[in-house]
PDB file with one MODEL, atoms N, CA, C and O in Angstrom:
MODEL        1
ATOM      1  N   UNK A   1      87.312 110.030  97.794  1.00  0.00           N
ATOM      2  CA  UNK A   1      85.981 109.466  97.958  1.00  0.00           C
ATOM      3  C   UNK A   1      85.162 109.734  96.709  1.00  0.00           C
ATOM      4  O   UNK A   1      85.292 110.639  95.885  1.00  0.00           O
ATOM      5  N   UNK A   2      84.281 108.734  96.760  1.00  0.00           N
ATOM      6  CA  UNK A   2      83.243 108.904  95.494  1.00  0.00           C
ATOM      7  C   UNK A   2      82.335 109.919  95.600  1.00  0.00           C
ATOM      8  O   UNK A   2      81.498 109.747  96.486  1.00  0.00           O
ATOM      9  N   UNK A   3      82.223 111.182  94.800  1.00  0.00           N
ATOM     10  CA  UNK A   3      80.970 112.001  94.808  1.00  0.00           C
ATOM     11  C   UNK A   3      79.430 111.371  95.560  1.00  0.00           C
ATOM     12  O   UNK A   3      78.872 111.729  96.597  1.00  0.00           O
ATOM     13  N   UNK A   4      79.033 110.238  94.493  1.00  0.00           N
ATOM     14  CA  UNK A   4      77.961 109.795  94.619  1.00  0.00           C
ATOM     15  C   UNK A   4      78.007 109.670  96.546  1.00  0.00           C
ATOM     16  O   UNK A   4      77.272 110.255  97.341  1.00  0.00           O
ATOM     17  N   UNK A   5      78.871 108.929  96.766  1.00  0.00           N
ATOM     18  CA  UNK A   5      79.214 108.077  98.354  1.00  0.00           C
ATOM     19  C   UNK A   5      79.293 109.299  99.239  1.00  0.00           C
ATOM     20  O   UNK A   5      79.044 109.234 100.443  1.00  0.00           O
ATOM     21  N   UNK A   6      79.747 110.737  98.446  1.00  0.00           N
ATOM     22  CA  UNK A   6      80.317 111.261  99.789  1.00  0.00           C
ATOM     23  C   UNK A   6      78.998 112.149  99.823  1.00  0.00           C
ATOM     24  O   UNK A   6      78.614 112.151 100.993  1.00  0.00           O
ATOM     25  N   UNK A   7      78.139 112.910  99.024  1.00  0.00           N
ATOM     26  CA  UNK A   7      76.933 113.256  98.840  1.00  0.00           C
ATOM     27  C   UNK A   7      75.671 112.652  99.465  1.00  0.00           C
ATOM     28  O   UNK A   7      74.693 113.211  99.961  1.00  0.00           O
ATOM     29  N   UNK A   8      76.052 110.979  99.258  1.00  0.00           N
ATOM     30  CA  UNK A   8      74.833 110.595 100.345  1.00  0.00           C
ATOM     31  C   UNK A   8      75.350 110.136 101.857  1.00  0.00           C
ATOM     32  O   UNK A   8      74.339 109.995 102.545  1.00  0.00           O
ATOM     33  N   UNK A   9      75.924 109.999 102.228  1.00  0.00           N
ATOM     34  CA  UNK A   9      77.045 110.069 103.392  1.00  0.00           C
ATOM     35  C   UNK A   9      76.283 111.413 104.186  1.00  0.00           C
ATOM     36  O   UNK A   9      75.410 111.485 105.051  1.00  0.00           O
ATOM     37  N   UNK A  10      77.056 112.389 103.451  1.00  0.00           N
ATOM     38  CA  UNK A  10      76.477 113.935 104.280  1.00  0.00           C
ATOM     39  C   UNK A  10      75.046 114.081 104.221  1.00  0.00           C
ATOM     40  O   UNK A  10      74.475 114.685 105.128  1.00  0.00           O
ATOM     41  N   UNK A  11      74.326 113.536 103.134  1.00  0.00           N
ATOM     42  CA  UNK A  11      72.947 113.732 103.099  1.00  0.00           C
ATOM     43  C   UNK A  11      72.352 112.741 104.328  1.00  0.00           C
ATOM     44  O   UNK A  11      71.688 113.301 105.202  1.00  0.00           O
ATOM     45  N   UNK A  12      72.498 111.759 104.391  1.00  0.00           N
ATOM     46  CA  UNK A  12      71.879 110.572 105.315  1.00  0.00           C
ATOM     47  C   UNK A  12      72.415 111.330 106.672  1.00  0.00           C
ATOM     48  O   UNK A  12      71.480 111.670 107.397  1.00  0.00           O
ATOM     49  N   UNK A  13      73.835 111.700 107.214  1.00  0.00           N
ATOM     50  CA  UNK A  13      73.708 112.498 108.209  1.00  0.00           C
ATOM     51  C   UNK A  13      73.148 113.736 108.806  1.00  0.00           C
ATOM     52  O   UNK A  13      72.910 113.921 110.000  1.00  0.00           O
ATOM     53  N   UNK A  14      72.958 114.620 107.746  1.00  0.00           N
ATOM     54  CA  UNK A  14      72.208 115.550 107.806  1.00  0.00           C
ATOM     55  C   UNK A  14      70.908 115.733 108.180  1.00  0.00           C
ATOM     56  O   UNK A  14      70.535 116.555 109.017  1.00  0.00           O
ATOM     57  N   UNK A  15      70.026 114.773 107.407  1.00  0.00           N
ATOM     58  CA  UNK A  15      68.784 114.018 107.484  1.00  0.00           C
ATOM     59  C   UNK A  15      68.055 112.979 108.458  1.00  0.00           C
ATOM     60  O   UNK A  15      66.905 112.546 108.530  1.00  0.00           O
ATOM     61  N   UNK A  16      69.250 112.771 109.180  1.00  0.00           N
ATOM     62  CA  UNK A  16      68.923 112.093 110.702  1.00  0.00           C
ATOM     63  C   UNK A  16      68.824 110.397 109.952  1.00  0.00           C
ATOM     64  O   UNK A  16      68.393 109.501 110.678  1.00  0.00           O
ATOM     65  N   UNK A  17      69.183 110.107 108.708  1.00  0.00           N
ATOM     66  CA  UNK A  17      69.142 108.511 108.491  1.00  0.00           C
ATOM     67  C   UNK A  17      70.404 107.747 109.210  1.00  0.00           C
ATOM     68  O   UNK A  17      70.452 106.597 109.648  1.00  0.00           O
ATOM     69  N   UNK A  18      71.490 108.851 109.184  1.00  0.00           N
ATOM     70  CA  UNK A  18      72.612 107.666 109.535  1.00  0.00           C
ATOM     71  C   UNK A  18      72.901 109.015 111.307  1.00  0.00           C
ATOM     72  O   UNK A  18      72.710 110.206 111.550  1.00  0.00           O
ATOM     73  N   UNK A  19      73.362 107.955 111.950  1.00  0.00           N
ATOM     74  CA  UNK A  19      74.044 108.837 113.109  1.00  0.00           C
ATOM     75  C   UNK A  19      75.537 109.009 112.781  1.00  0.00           C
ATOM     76  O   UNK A  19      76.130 108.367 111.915  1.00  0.00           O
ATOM     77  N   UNK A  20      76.187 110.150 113.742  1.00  0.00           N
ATOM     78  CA  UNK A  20      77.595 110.289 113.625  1.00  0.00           C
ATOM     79  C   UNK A  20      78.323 109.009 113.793  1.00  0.00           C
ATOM     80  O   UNK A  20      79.247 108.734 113.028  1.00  0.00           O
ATOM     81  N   UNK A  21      77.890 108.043 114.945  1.00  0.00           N
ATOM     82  CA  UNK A  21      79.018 107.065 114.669  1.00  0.00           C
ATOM     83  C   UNK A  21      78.697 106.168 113.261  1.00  0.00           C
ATOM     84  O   UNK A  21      79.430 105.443 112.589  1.00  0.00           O
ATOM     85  N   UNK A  22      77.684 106.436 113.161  1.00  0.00           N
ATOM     86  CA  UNK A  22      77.751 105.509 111.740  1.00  0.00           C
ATOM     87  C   UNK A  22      78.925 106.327 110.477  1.00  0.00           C
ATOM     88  O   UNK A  22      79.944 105.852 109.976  1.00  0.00           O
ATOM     89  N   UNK A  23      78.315 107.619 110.272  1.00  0.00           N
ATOM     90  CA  UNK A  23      78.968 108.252 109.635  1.00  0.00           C
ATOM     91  C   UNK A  23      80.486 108.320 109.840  1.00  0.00           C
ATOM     92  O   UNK A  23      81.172 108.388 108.820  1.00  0.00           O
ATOM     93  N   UNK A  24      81.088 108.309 111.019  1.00  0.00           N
ATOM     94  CA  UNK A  24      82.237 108.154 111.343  1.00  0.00           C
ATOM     95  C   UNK A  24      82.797 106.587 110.814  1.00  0.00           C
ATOM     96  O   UNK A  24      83.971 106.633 110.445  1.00  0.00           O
ATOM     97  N   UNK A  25      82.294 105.515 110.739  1.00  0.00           N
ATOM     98  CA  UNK A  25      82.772 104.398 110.164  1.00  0.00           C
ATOM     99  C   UNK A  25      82.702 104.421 108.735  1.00  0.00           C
ATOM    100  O   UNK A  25      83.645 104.023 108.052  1.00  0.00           O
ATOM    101  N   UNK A  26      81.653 104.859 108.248  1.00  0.00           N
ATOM    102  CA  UNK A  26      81.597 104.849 106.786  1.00  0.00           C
ATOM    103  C   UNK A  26      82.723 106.133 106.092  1.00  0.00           C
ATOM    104  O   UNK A  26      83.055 106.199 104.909  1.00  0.00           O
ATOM    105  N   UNK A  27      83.041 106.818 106.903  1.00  0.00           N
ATOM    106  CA  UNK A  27      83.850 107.847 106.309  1.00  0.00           C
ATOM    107  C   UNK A  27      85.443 106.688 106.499  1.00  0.00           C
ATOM    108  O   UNK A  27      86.244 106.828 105.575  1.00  0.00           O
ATOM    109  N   UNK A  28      85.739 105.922 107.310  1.00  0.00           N
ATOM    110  CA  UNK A  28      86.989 105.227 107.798  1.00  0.00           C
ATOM    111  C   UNK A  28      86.885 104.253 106.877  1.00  0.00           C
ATOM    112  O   UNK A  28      87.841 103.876 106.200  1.00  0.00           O
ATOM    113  N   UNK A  29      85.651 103.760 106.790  1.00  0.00           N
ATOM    114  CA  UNK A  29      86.123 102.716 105.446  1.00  0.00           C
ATOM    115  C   UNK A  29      86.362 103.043 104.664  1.00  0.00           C
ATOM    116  O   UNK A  29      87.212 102.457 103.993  1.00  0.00           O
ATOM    117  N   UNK A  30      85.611 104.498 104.121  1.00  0.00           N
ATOM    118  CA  UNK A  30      86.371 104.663 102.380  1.00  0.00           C
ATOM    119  C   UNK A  30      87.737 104.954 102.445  1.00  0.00           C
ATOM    120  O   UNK A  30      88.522 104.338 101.724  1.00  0.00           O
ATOM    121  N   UNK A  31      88.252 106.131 103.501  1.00  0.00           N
ATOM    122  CA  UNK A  31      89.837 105.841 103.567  1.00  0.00           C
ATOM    123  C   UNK A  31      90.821 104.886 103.780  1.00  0.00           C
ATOM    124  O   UNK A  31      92.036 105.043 103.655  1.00  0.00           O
ATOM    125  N   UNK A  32      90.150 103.770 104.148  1.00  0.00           N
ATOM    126  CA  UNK A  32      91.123 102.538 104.156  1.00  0.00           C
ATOM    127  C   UNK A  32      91.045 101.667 103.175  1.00  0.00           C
ATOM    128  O   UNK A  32      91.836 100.740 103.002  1.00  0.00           O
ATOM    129  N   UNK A  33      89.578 102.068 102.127  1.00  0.00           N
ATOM    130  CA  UNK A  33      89.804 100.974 101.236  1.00  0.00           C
ATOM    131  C   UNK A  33      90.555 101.769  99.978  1.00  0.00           C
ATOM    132  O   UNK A  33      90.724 101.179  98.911  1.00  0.00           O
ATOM    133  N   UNK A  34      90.977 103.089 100.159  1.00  0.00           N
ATOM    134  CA  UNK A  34      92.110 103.667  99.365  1.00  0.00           C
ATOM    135  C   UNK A  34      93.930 103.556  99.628  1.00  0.00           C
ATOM    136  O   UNK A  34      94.939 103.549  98.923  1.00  0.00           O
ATOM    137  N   UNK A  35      93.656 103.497 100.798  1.00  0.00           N
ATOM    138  CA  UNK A  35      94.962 103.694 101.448  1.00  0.00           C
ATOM    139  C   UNK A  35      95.650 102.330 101.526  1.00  0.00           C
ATOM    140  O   UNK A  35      96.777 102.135 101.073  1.00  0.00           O
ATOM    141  N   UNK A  36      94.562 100.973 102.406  1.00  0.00           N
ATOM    142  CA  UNK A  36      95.166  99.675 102.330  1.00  0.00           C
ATOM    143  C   UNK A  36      95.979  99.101 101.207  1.00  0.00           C
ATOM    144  O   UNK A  36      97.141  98.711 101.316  1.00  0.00           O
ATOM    145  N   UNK A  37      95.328  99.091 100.232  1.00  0.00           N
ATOM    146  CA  UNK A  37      95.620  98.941  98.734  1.00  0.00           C
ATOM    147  C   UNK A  37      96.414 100.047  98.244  1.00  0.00           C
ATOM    148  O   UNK A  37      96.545  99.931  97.025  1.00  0.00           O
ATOM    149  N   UNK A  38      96.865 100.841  98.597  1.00  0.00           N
ATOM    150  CA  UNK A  38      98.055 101.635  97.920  1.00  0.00           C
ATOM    151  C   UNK A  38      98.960 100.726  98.637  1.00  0.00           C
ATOM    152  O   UNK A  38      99.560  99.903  97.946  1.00  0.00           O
ATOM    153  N   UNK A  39      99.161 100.736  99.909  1.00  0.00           N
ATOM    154  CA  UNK A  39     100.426 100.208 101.087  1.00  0.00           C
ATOM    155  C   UNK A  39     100.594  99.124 100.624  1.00  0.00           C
ATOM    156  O   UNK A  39     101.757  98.802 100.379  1.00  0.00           O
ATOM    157  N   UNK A  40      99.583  98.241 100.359  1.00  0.00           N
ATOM    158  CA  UNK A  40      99.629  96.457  99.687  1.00  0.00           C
ATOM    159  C   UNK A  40     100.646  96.975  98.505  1.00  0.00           C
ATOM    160  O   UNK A  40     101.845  96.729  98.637  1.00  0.00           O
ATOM    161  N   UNK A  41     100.354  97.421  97.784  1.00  0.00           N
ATOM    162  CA  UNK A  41     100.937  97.935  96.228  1.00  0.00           C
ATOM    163  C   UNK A  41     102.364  98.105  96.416  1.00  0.00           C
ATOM    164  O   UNK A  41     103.248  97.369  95.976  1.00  0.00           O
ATOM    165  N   UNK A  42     102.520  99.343  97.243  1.00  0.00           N
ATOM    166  CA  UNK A  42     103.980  99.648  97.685  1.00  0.00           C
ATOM    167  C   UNK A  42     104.804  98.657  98.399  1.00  0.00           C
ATOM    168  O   UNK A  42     105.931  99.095  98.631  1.00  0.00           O
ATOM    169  N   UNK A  43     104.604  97.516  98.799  1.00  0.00           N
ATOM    170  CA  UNK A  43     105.178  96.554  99.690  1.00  0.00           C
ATOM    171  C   UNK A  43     105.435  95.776  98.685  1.00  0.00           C
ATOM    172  O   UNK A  43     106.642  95.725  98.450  1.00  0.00           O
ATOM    173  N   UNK A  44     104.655  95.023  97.857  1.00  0.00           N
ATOM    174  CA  UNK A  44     104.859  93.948  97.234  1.00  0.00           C
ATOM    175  C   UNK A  44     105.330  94.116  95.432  1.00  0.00           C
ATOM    176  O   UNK A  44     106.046  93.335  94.806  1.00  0.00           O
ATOM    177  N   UNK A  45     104.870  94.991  95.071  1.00  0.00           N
ATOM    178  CA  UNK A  45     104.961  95.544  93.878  1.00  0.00           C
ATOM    179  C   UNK A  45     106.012  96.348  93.231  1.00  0.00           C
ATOM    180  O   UNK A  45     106.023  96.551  92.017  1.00  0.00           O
ATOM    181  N   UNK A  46     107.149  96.935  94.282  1.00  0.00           N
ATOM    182  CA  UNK A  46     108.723  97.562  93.855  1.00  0.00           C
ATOM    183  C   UNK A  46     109.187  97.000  92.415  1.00  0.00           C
ATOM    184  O   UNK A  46     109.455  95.816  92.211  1.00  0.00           O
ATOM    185  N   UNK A  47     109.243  98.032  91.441  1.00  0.00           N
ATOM    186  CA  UNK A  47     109.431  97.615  90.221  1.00  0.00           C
ATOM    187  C   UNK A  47     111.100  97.234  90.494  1.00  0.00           C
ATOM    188  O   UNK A  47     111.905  98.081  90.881  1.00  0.00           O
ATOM    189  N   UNK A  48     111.378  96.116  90.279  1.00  0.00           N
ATOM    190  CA  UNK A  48     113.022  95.422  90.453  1.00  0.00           C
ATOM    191  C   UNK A  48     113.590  96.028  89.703  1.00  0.00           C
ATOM    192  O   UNK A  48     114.519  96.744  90.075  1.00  0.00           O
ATOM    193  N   UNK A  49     113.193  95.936  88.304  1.00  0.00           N
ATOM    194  CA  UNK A  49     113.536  96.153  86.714  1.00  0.00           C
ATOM    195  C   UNK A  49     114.308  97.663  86.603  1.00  0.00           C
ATOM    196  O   UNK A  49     115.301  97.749  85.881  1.00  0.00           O
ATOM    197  N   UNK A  50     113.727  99.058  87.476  1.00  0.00           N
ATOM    198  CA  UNK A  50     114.243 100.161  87.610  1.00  0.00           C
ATOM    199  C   UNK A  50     115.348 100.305  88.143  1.00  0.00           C
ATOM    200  O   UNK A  50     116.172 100.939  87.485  1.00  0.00           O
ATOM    201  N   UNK A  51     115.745  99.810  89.428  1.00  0.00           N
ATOM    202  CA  UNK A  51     116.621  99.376  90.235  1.00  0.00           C
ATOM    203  C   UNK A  51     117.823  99.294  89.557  1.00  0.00           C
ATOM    204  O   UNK A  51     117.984  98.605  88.550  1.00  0.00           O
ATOM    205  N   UNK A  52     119.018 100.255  90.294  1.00  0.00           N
ATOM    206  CA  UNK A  52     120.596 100.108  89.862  1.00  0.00           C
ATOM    207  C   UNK A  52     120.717  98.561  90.462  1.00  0.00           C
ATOM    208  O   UNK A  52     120.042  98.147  91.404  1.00  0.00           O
ATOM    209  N   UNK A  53     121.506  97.946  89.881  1.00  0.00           N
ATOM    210  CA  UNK A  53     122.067  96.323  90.395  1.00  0.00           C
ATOM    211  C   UNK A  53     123.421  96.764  91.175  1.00  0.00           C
ATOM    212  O   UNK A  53     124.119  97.728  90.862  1.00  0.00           O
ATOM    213  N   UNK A  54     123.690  95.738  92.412  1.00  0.00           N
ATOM    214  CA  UNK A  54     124.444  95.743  92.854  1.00  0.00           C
ATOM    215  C   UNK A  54     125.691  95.019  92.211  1.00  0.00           C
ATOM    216  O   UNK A  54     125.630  94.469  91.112  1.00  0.00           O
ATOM    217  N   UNK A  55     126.695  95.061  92.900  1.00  0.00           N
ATOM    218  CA  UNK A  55     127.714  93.866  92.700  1.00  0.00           C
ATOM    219  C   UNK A  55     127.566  92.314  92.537  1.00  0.00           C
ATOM    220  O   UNK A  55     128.197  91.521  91.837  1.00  0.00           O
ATOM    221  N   UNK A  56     126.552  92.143  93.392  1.00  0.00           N
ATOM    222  CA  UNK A  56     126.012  90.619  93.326  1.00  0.00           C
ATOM    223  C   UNK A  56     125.012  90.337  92.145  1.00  0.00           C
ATOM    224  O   UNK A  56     124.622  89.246  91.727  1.00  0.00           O
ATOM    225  N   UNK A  57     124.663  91.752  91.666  1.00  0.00           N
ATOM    226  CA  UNK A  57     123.343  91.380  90.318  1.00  0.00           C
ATOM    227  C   UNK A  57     122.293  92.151  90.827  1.00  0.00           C
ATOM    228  O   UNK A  57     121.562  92.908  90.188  1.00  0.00           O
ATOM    229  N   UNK A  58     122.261  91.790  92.575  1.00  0.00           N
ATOM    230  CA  UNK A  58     121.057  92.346  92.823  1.00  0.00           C
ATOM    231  C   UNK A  58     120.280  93.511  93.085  1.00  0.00           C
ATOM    232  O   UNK A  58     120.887  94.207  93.899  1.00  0.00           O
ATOM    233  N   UNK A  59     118.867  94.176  92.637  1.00  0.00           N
ATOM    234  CA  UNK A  59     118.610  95.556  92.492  1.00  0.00           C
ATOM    235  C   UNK A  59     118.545  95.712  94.290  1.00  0.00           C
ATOM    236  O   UNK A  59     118.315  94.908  95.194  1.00  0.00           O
ATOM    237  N   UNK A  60     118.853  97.071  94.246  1.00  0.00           N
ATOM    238  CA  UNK A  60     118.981  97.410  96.008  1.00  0.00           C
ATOM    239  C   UNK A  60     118.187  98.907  95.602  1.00  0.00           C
ATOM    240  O   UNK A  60     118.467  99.567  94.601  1.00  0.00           O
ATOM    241  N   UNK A  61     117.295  99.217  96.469  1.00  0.00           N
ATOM    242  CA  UNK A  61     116.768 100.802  96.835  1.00  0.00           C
ATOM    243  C   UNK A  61     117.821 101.740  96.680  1.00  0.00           C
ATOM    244  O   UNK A  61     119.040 101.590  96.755  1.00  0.00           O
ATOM    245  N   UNK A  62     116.978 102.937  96.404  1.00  0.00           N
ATOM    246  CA  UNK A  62     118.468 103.732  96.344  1.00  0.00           C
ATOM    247  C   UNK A  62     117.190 105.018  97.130  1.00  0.00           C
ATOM    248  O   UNK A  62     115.997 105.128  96.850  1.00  0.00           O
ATOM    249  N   UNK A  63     117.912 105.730  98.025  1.00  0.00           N
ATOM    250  CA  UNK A  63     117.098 107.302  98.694  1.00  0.00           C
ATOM    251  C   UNK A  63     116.598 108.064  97.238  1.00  0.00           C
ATOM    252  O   UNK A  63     117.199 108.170  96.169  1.00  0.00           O
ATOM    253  N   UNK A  64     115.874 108.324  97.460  1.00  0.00           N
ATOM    254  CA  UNK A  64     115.512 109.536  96.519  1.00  0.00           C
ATOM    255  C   UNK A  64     115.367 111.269  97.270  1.00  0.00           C
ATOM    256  O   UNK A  64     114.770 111.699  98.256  1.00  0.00           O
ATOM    257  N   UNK A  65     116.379 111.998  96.058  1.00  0.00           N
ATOM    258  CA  UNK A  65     116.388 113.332  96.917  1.00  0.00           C
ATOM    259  C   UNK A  65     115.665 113.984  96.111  1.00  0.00           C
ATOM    260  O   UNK A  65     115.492 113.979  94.893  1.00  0.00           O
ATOM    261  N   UNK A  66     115.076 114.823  97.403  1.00  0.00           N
ATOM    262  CA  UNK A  66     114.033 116.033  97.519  1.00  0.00           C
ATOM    263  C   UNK A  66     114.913 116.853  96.939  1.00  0.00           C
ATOM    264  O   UNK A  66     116.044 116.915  97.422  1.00  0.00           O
ATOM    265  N   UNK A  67     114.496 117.814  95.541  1.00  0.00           N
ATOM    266  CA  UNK A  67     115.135 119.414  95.450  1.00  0.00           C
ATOM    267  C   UNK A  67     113.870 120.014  95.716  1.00  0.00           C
ATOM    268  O   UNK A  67     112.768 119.726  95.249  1.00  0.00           O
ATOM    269  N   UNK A  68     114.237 121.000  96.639  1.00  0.00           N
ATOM    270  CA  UNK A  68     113.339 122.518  97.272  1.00  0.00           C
ATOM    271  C   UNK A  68     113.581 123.681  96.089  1.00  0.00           C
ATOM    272  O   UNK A  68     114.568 124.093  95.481  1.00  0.00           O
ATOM    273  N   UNK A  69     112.052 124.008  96.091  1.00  0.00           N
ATOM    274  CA  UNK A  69     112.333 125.034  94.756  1.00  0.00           C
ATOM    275  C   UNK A  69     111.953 126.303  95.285  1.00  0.00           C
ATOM    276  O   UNK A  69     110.826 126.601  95.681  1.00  0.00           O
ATOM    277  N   UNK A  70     112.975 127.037  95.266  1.00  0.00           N
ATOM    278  CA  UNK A  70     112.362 128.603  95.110  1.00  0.00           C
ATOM    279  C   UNK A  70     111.952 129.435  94.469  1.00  0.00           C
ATOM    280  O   UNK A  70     112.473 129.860  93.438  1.00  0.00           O
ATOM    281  N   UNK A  71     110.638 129.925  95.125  1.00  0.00           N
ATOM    282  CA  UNK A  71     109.916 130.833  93.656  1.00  0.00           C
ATOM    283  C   UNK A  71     110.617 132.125  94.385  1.00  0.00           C
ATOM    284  O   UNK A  71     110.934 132.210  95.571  1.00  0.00           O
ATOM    285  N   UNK A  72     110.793 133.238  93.217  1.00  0.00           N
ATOM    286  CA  UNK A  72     111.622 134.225  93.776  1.00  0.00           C
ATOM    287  C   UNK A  72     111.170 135.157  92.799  1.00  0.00           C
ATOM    288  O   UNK A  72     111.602 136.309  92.798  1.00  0.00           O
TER     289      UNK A  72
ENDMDL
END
C-alpha cells in the first residue's frame, strides 16, 4: 500500500471521517488492485523464450525445486 493512502485511510478512521466498513473496502481494494494484476501477469505473460522445448518444439513448464537451507 501507498504511505500517503495508508496514512490517510487510518487517519480518516481514526477521526470518525470514514467508518469501519468503509475502511474495510478501501483496505480490499488496494489489495486487489496489487494482487489482480500480478495473477493477470502470471497467466498470460509466461516467458515461452526461457522454457526447455519439447520434442515437438514446444516450451512445456518444468516444477521448480525448493532447496531448504540450514543455518547451523
Amino acid at each position: 500500500m501507498s504511505t500517503g493512502l495508508t496514512f490517510e485511510t487510518i487517519f480518516g478512521l481514526s477521526h470518525g471521517v470514514i467508518d469501519q466498513s468503509q475502511y474495510s473496502i478501501l483496505v480490499a481494494a488496494v489489495v486487489a488492485s496489487a494482487v489482480v494484476p500480478t495473477l493477470i501477469a502470471n497467466a498470460f505473460y509466461l516467458p515461452h523464450h526461457l522454457l526447455p522445448e519439447t520434442a515437438e518444439g514446444e516450451a512445456e513448464p518444468q516444477p521448480v525445486a525448493v532447496e531448504a537451507r540450514r543455518q547451523g
